[in-house]
N, C-alpha and C positions, 0 to 999 in steps of 0.2 A: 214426476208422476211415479209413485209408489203402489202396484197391481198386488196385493194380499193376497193369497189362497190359503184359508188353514182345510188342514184333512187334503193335502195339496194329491198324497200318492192315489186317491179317488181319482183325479184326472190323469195323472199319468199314467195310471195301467190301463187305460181307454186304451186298444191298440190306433182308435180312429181320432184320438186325440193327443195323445204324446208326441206324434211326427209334429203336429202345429205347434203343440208349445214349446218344442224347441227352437223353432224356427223362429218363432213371436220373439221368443228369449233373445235371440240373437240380432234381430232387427232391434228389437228396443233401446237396448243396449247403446246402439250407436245416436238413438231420437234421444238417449238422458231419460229413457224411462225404465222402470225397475219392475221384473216379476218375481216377488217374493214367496217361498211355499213354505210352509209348517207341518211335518207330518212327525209325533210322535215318535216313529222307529223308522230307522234308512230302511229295515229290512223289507219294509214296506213298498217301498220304489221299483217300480222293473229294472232289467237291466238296461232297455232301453231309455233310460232316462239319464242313465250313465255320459253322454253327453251334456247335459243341462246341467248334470252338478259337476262335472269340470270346470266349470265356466263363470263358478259360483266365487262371487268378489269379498261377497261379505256372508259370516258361517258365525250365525248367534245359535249356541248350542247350551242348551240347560244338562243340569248335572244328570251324568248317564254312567252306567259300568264300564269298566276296562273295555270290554267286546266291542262296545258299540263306537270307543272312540276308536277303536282298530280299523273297524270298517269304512269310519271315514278315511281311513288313509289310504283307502283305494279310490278318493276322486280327489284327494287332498294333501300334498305332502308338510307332514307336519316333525318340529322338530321335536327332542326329547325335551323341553323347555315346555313347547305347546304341547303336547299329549301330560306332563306335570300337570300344566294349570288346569286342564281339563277335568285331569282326575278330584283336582283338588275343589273342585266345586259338589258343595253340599246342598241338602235341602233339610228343612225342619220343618214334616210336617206342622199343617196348622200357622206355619208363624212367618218363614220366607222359602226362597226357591234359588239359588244360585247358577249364575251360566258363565260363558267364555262371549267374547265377542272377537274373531279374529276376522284380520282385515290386512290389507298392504301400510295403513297408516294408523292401525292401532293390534295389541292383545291385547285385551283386559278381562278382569275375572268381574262381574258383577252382582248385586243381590237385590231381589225384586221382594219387597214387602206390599202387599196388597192392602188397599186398605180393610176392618174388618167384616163389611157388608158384601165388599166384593169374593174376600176370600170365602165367605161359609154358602155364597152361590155358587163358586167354582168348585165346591165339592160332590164330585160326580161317586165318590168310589160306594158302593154298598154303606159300608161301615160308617161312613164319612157320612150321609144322609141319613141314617139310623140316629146315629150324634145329635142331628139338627133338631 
């Protein structure tokens, strides 16, 4: 059982809801069930959540700046090998989006091409729906 949460740091900075999801996290965990979050920018997460991304087994990370893979490596120790590939993920407007997959039993760099109906829905930015 695979639990989603995109826009996940909305629930974490709940002060009345972060205690439980760590907590859920950590029971699950042991049932084989998985709670996954998605939040654009770490910067986003209280500190209090700093336990729940300790904990984190699997870290799919789309292409970000230098800063933000630094930041992971305060709940993440990563080598100069994984902070490379990290960097080394691009995106091309419009066309695909590249990320890291790291894990105990994989690194990998991969590239997400949407198909083209889905990608000109997925354009939220101003510009980007001016375009359409």
């Amino acid at each position: 059982i695979v639990n989603f949460t995109d826009e996940g740091h909305i629930i974490t900075k709940n002060p009345l809801l972060s205690p439980y999801v760590i907590k859920i996290t950590k029971m699950w965990r042991k049932l084989g069930a998985w709670f996954w979050l998605a939040t654009q920018n770490i910067d986003d997460l209280p500190s209090a959540a700093a336990p729940m991304l300790n904990m984190i087994e699997w870290w799919i990370c789309l292409n970000m700046p230098p800063d933000e893979v630094e930041k992971i490596t305060t709940f993440r120790k990563l080598t100069p090998a994984q902070k490379s590939l990290m960097l080394s993920a691009r995106k091309e407007s419009g066309k695909y989006t590249e990320g890291v997959v790291l894990s105990k039993s994989m690194e990998v760099l991969f590239r997400a091409v949407p198909p083209s109906l889905l990608l000109a829905l997925a354009m939220t930015e101003p510009e980007e729906k001016k375009q359409r």
